[in-house]
C-alpha positions as CSV (number, residue, x, y, z in Angstrom):
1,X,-41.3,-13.7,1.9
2,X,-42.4,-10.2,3.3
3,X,-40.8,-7.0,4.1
4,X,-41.2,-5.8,8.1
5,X,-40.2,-2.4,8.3
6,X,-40.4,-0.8,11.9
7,X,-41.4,2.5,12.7
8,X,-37.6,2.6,14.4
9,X,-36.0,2.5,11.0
10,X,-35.3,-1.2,10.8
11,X,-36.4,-3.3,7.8
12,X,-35.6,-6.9,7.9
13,X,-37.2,-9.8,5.0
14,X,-39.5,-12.1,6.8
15,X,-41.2,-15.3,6.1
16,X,-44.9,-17.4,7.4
17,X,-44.1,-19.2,10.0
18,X,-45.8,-22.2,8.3
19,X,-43.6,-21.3,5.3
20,X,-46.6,-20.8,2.9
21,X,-48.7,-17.7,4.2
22,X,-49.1,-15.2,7.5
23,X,-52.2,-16.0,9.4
24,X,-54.2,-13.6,11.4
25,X,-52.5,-13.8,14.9
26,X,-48.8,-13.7,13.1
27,X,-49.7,-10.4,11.3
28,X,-51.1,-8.4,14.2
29,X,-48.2,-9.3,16.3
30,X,-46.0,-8.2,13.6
31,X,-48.1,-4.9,13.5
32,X,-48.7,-5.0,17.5
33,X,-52.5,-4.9,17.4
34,X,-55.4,-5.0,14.9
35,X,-55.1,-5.1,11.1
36,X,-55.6,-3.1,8.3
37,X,-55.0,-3.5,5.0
38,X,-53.4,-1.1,2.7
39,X,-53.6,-2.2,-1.0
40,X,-49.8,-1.2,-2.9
41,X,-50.9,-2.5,-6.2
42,X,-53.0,-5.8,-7.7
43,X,-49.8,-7.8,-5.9
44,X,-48.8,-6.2,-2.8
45,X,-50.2,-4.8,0.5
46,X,-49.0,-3.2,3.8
47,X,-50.3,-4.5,6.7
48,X,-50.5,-1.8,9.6
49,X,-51.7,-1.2,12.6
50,X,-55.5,-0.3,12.2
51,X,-55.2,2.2,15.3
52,X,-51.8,3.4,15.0
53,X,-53.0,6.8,14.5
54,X,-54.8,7.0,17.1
55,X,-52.9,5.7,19.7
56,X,-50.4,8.0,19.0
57,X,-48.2,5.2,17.7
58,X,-44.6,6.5,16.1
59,X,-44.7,7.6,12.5
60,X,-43.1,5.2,10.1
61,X,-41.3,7.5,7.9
62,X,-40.4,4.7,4.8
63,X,-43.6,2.9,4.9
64,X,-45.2,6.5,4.9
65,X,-43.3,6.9,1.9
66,X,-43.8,3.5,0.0
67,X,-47.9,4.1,0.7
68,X,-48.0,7.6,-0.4
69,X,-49.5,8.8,2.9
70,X,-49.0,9.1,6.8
71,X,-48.5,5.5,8.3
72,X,-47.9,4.8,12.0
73,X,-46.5,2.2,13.8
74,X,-44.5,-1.3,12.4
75,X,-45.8,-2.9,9.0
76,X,-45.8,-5.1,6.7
77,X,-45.4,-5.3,2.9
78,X,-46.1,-8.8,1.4
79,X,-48.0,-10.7,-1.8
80,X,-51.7,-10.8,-1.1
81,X,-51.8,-14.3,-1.8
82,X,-49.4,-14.3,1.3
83,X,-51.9,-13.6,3.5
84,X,-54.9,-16.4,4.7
């Protein structure tokens, strides 16, 4: 289960489409482009939108928040072991 919270304001839980973890191709069309990893803690991450900055992408106010620094675009936030 993950958190996908939009740069729009929405936040809505999430799960793998398989039902065990998010491959490559799920999370970059969750993010709308290439990944990056932002590391939370030892458990969590946030999975953005590796040029969001730069292509002038919307900020994202509450993940900006939650990461403690300027995020653009949709994200997001699940267990690493979530993620194959």
């Amino acid at each position: 289960m993950a958190r996908w919270i939009k740069a729009t304001g929405e936040d809505e839980i999430v799960n793998p489409k398989n039902g065990n973890d998010f491959k490559l191709k799920e999370l970059q069309g969750y993010v709308n482009g290439l990944i990056e990893i932002v590391y939370l803690s030892n458990e969590l991450i946030m999975v953005v939108n590796e040029e969001g900055m730069i292509d002038g992408l919307p900020l994202n106010p509450l993940a900006s928040e939650i990461a403690g620094h300027l995020i653009a675009g949709d994200v997001l936030i699940c267990k690493i072991e979530e993620v194959k």
